[in-house]
C-alpha positions as a LaTeX table, in Angstrom:
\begin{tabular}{lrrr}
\hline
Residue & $x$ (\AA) & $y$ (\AA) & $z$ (\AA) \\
\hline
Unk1 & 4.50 & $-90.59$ & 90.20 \\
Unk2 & 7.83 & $-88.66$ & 90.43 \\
Unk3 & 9.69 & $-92.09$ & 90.84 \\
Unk4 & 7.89 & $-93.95$ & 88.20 \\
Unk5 & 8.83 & $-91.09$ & 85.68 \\
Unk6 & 12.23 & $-91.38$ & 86.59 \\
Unk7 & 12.48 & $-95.16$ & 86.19 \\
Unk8 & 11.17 & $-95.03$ & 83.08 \\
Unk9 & 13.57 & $-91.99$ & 82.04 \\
Unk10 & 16.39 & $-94.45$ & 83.00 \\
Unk11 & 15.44 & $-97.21$ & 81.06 \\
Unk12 & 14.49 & $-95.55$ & 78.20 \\
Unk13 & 16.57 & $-96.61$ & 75.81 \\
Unk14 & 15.88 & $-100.45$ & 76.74 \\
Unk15 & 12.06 & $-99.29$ & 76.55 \\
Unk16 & 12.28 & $-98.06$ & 73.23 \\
Unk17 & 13.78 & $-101.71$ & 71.86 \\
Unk18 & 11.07 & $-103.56$ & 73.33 \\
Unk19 & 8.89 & $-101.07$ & 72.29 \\
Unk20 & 10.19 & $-101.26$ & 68.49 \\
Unk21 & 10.23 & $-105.69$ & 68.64 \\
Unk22 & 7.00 & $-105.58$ & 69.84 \\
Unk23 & 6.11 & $-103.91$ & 66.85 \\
Unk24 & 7.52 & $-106.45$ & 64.83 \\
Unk25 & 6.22 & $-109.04$ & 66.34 \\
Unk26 & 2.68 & $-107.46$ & 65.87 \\
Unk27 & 3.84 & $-106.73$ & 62.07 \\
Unk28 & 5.00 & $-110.09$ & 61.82 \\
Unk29 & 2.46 & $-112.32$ & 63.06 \\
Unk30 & $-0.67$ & $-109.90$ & 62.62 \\
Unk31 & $-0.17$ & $-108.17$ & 59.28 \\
Unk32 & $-3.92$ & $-107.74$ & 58.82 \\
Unk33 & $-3.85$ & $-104.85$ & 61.96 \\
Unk34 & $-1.38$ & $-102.80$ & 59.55 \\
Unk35 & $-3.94$ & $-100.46$ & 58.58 \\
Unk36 & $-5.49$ & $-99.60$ & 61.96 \\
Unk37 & $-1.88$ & $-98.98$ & 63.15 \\
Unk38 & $-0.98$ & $-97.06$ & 60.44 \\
Unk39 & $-4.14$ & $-94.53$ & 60.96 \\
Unk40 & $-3.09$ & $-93.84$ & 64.66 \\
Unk41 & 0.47 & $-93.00$ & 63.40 \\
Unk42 & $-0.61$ & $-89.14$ & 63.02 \\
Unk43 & $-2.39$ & $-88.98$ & 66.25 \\
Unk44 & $-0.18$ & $-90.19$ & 68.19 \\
Unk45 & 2.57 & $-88.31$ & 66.72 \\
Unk46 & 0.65 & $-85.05$ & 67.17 \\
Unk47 & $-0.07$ & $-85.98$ & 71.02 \\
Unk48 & 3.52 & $-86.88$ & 71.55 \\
Unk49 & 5.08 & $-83.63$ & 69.93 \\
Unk50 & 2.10 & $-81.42$ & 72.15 \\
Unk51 & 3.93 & $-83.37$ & 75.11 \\
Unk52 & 7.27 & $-82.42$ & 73.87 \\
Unk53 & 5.85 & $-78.94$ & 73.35 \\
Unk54 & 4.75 & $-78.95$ & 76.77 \\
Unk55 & 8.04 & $-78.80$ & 77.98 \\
Unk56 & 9.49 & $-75.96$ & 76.07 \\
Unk57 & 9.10 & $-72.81$ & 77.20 \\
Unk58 & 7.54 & $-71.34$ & 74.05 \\
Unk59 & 8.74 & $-67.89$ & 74.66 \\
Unk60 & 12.52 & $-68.69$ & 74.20 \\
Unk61 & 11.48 & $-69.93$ & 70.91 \\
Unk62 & 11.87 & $-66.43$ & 69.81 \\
Unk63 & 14.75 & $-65.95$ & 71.50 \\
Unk64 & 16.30 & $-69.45$ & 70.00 \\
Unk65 & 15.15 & $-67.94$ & 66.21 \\
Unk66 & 17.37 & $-65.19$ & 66.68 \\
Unk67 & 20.59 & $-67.56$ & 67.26 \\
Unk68 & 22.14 & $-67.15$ & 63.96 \\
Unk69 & 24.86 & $-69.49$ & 64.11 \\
Unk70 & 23.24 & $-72.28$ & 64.85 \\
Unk71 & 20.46 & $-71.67$ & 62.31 \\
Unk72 & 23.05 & $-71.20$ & 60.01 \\
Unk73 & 24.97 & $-74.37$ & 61.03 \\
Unk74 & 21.10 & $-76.15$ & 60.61 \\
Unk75 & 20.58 & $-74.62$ & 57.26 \\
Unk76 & 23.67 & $-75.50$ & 55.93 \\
Unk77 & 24.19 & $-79.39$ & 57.29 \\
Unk78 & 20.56 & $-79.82$ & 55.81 \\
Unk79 & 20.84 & $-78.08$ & 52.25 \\
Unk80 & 24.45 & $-78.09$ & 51.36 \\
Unk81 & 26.28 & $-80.62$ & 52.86 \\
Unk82 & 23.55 & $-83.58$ & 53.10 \\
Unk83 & 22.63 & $-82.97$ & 49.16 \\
Unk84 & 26.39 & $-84.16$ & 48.20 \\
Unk85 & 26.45 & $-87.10$ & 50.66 \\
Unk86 & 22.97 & $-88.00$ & 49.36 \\
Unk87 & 23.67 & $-87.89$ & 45.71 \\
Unk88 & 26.87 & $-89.96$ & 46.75 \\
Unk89 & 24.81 & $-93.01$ & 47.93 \\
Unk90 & 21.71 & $-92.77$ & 45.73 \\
Unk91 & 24.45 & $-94.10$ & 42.48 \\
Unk92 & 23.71 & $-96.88$ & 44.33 \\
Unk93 & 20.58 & $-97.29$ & 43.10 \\
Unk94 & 20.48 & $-94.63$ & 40.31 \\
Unk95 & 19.68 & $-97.80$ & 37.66 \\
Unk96 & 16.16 & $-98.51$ & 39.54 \\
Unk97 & 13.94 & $-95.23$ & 39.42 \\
Unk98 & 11.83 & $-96.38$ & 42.04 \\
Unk99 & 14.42 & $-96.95$ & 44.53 \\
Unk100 & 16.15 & $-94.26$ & 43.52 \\
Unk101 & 13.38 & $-91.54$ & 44.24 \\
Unk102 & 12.50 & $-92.90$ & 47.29 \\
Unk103 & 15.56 & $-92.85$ & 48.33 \\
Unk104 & 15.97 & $-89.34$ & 47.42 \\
Unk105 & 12.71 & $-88.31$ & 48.65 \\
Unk106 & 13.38 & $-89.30$ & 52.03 \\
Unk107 & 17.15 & $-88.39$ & 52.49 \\
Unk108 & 16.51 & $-84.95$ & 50.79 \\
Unk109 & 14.48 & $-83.74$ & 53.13 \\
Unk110 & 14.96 & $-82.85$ & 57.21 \\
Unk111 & 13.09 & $-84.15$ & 59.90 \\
Unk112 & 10.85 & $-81.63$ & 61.72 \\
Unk113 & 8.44 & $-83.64$ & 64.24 \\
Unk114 & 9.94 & $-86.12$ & 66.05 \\
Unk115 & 13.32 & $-85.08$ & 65.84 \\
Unk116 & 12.50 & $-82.62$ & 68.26 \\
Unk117 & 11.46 & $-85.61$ & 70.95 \\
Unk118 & 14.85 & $-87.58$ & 70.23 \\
Unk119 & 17.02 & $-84.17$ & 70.81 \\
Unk120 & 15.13 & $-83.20$ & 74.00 \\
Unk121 & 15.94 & $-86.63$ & 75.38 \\
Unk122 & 19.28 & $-87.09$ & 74.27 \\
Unk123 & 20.09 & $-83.45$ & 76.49 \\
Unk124 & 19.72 & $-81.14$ & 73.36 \\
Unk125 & 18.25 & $-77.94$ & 72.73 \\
Unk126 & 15.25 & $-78.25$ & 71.60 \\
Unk127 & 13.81 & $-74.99$ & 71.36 \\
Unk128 & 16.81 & $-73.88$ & 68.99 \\
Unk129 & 15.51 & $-76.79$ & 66.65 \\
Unk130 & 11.73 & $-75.98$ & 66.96 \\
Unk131 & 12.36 & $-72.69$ & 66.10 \\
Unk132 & 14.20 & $-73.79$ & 63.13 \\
Unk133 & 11.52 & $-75.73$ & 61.90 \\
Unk134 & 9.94 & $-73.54$ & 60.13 \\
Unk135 & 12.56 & $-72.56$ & 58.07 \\
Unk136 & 13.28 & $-76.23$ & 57.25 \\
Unk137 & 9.84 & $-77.38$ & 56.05 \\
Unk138 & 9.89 & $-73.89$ & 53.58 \\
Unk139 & 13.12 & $-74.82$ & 52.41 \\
Unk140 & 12.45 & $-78.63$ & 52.40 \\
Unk141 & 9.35 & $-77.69$ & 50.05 \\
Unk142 & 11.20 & $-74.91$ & 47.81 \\
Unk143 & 14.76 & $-76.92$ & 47.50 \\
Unk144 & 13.26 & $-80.46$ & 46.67 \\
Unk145 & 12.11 & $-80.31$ & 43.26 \\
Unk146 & 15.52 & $-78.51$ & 42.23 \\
Unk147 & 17.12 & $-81.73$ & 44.20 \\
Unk148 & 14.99 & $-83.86$ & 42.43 \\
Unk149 & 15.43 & $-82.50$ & 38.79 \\
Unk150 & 19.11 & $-82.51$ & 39.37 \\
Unk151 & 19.76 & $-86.14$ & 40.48 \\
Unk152 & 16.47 & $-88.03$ & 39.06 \\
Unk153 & 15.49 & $-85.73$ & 35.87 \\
Unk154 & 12.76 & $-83.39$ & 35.15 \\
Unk155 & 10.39 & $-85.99$ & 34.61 \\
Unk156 & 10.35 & $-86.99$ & 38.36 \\
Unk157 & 8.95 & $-83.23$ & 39.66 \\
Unk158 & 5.98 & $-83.91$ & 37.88 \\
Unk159 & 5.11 & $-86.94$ & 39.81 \\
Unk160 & 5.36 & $-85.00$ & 43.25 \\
Unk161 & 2.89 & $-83.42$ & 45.13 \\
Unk162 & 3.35 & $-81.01$ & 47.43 \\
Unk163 & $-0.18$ & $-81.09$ & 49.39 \\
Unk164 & 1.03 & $-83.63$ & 52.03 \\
Unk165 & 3.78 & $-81.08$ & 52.86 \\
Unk166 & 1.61 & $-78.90$ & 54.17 \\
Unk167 & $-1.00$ & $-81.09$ & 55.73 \\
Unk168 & 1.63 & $-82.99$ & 57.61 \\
Unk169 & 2.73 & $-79.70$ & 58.78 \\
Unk170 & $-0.94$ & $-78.33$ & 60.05 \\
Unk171 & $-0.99$ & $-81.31$ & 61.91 \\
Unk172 & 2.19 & $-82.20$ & 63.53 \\
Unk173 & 3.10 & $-78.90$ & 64.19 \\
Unk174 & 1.02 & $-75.90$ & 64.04 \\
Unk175 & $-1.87$ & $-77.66$ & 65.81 \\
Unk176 & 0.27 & $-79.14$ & 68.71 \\
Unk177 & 2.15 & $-75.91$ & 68.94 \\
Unk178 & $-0.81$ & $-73.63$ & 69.30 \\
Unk179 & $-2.38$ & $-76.45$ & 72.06 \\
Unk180 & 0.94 & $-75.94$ & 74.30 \\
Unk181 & 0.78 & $-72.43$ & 73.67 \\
Unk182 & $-2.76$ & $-71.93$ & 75.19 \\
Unk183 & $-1.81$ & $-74.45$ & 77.96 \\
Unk184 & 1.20 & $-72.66$ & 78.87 \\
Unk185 & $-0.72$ & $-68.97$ & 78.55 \\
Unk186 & $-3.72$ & $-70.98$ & 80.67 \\
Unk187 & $-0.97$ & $-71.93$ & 83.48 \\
Unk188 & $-0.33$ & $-68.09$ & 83.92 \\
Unk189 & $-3.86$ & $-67.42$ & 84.96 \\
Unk190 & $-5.02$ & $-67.89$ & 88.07 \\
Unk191 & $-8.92$ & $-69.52$ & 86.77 \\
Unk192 & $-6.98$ & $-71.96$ & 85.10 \\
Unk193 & $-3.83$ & $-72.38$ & 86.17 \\
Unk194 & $-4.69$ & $-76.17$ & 88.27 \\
Unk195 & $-6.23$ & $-77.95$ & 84.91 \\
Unk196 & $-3.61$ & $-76.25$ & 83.12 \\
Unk197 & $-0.78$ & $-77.66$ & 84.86 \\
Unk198 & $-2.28$ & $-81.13$ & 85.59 \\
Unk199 & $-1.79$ & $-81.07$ & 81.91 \\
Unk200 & 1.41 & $-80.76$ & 81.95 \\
Unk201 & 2.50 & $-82.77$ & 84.35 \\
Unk202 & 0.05 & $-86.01$ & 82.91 \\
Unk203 & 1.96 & $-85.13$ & 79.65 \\
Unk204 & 5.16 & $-85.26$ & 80.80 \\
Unk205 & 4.77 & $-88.23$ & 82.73 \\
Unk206 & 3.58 & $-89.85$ & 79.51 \\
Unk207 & 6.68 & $-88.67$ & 77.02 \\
Unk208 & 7.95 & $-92.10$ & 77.54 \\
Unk209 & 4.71 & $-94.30$ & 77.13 \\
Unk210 & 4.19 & $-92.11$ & 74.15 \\
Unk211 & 7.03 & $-92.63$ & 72.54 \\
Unk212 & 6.77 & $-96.23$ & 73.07 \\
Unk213 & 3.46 & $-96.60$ & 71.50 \\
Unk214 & 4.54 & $-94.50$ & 68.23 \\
Unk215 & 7.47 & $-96.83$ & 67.64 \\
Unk216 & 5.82 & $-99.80$ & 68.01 \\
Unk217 & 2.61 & $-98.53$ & 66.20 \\
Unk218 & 5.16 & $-97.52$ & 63.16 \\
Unk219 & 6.99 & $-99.96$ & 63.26 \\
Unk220 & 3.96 & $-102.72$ & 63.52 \\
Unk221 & 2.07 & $-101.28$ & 60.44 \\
Unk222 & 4.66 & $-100.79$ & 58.17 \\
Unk223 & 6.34 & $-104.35$ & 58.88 \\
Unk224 & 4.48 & $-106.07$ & 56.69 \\
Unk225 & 4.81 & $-104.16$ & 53.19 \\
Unk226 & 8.28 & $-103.83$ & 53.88 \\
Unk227 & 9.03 & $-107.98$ & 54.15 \\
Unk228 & 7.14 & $-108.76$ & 50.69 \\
Unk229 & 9.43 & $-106.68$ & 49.22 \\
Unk230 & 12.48 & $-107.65$ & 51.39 \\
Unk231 & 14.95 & $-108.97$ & 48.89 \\
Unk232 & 14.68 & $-105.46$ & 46.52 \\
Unk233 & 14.75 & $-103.46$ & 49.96 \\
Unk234 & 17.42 & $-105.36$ & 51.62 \\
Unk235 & 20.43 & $-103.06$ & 49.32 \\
Unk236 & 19.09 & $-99.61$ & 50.96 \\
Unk237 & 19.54 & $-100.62$ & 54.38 \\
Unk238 & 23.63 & $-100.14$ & 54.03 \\
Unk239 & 23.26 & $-96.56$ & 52.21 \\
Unk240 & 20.35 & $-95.46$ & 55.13 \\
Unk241 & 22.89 & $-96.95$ & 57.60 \\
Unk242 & 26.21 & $-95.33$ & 56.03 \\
Unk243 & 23.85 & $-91.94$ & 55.68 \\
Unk244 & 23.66 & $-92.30$ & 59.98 \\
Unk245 & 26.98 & $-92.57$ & 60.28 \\
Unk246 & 28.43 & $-89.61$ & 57.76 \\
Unk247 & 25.60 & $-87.20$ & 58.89 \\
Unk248 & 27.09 & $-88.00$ & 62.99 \\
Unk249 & 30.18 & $-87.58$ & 61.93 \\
Unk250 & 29.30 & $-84.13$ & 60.24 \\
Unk251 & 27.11 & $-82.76$ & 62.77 \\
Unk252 & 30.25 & $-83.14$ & 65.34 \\
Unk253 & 32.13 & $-81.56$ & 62.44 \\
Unk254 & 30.24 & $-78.78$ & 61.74 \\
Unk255 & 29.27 & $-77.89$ & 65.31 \\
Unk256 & 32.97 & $-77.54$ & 66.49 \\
Unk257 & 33.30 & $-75.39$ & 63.45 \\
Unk258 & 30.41 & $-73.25$ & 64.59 \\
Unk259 & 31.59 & $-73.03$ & 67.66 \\
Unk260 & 28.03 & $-74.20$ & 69.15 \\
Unk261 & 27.72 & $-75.41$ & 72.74 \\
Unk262 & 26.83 & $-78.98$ & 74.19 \\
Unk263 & 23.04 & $-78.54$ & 73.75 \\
Unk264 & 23.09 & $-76.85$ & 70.34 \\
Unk265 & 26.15 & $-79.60$ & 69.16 \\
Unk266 & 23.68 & $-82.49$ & 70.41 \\
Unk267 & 20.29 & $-80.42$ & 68.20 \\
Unk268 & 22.23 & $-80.41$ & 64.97 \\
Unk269 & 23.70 & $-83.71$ & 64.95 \\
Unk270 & 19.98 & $-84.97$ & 64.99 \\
Unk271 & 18.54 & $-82.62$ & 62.98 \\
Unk272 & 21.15 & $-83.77$ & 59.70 \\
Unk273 & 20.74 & $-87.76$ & 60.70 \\
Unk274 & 17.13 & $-87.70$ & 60.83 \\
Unk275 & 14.53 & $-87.51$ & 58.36 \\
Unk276 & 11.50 & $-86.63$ & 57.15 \\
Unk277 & 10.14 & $-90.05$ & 56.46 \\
Unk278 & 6.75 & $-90.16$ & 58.04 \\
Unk279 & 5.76 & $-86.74$ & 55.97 \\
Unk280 & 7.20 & $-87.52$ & 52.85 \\
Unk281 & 5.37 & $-90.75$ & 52.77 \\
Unk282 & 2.41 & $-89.84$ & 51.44 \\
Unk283 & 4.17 & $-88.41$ & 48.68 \\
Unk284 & 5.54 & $-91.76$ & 47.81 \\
Unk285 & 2.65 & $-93.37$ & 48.28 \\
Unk286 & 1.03 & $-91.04$ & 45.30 \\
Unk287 & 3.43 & $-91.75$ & 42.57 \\
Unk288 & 2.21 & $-94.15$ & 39.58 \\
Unk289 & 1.74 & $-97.81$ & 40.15 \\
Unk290 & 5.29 & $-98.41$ & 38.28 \\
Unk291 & 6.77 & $-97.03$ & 40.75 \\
Unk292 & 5.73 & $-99.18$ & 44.11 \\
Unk293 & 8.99 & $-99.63$ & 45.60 \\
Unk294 & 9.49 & $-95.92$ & 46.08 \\
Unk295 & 7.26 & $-95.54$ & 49.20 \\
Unk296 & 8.80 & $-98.98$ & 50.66 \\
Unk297 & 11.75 & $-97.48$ & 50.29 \\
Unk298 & 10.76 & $-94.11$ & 52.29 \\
Unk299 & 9.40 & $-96.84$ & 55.03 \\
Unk300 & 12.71 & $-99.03$ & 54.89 \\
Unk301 & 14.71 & $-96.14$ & 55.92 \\
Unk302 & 12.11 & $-95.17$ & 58.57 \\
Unk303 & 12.65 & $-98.53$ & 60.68 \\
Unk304 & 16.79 & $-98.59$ & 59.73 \\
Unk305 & 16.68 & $-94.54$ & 61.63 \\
Unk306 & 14.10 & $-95.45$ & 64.12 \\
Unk307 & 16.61 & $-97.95$ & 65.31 \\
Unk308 & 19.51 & $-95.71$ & 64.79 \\
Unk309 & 17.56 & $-92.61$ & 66.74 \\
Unk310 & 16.95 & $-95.31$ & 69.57 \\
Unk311 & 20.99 & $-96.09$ & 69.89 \\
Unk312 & 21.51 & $-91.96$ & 68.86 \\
Unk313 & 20.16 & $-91.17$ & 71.98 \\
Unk314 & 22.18 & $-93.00$ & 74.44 \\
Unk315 & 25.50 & $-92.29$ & 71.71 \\
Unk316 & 25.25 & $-88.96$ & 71.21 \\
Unk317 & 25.92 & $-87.62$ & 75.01 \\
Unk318 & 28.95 & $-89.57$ & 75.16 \\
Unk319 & 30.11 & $-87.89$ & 71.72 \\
Unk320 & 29.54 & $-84.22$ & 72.70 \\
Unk321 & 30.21 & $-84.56$ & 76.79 \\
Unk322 & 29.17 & $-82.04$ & 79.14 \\
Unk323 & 26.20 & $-80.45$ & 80.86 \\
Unk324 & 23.57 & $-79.93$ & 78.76 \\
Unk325 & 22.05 & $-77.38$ & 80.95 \\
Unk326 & 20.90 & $-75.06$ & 78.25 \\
Unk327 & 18.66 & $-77.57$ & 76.81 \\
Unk328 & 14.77 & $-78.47$ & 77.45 \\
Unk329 & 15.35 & $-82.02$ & 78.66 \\
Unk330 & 12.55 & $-84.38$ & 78.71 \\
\hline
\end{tabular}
């Protein structure tokens, strides 16, 4: 199995593509499956981060929490910088309101599930980010309406609500958290410690599989919505695009700055260029009927990063070189 894992490691990248264009293709020619796919987004998800969880030793979380500088470095890429490069490109837009808060809704605020996955196989340090994840959902939750109100108006707080927030967090990452936690605690005693790590090791031998199935499974039931509306959606895919680039080019910025090391560098360049799309969906998708475009917007930019994560992951090694040997690598 050791060799299969390892052959599919190497051709990752490759994997992911097909993955993603067999989505499409699914999307494309089956647009009636879109809402089965779209229900097994959340599963899948969850099962894929308790794989990724899996392979972090949970107890240097705490450790990671307690590295100031780069949860500084997080913080402030995520809620100081990206908020000016964001109300930048959203002028773009500023004369449709649904575009508009879509596009702020899902630029606004930082990725904290799958983000994780991408760092981990792109030789970052994912514990540092996962133990920054709390801290970014808060502020991602406290820091959006004030976001909001200042680039969109009062008027567009009102139509948020924050209950998918918090559901999206019980269920991408408390639950999957607390199931690696007891597998990892069941792998340390001896009545359980076989099951336990046959866990483990199925898990890990699936990361790439999973991730496979959750791009094409995104990508597959959100095709379809996304091509009625193509001619209105087509003018975000430069700003998500030129968001990709800047927030590269200032995670490489701010990391030299900080002073951080290969694995923490290679963490906060994906944790400012990714997003929290899939979460802050279902806040999009609750706003009045006026205001349709606004959730296709939140899934436009989902398939412009999920491409751009995909080519991330080979890129970003080359732009911060070196061993990445204190990072949890997939």
């Amino acid at each position: 199995m050791a060799g299969i894992v390892q052959r599919l490691e190497h051709r990752q990248v490759a994997l992911y593509l097909a993955a993603m264009a067999l989505g499409a293709l699914v999307g494309r020619l089956a647009p009636v499956t879109a809402p089965m796919l779209s229900v097994a987004i959340t599963p899948l998800l969850g099962l894929l981060l308790f794989a990724t969880f899996l392979g972090v030793p949970l107890v240097s979380v705490g450790r990671s929490f307690l590295d100031l500088r780069f949860v500084g470095a997080v913080l402030t890429v995520n809620f100081v910088i990206v908020p000016v490069v964001v109300f930048g490109l959203s002028r773009f837009v500023a004369a449709d309101r649904a575009l508009l808060l879509g596009v702020l809704l899902v630029l606004l605020t930082p990725c904290v599930d799958y983000v994780i996955v991408f760092t981990g196989l792109a030789g970052g340090a994912r514990d540092k980010l996962l133990a920054a994840t709390p801290l970014l959902m808060l502020l991602q939750i406290v820091l959006l309406p004030v976001y909001l109100t200042l680039f969109a108006g009062p008027a567009a707080v009102a139509q948020i609500e924050v209950g998918p927030f918090v559901e999206a967090f019980l269920a991408l990452i408390v639950l999957p958290l607390a199931a690696a936690a007891a597998v990892q605690f069941g792998a340390r005693r001896r009545r359980v410690a076989g099951a336990a790590r046959a866990i483990v090791i199925l898990l890990q031998a699936l990361m790439v599989p999973l991730m496979m199935a959750t791009l094409a499974v995104v990508v597959g039931s959100q095709l379809a919505a996304v091509g009625a509306q193509a001619a209105a959606l087509l003018t975000l895919v430069p700003l998500y695009v030129a968001f990709l680039v800047i927030l590269v080019g200032v995670g490489l910025v701010a990391a030299r700055l900080g002073g951080l090391d290969v694995p923490a560098s290679r963490a906060l360049i994906f944790s400012g260029a990714t997003r929290n799309s899939l979460v802050v969906l279902p806040l999009a998708l609750a706003l009045p009927a006026s205001l349709a475009l606004a959730p296709l917007a939140v899934v436009t930019q989902t398939l412009v990063e999920l491409v751009g994560m995909v080519i991330l992951v080979g890129l970003v090694p080359r732009l911060v070189p070196g061993s990445p040997s204190g990072a949890d690598r997939s």
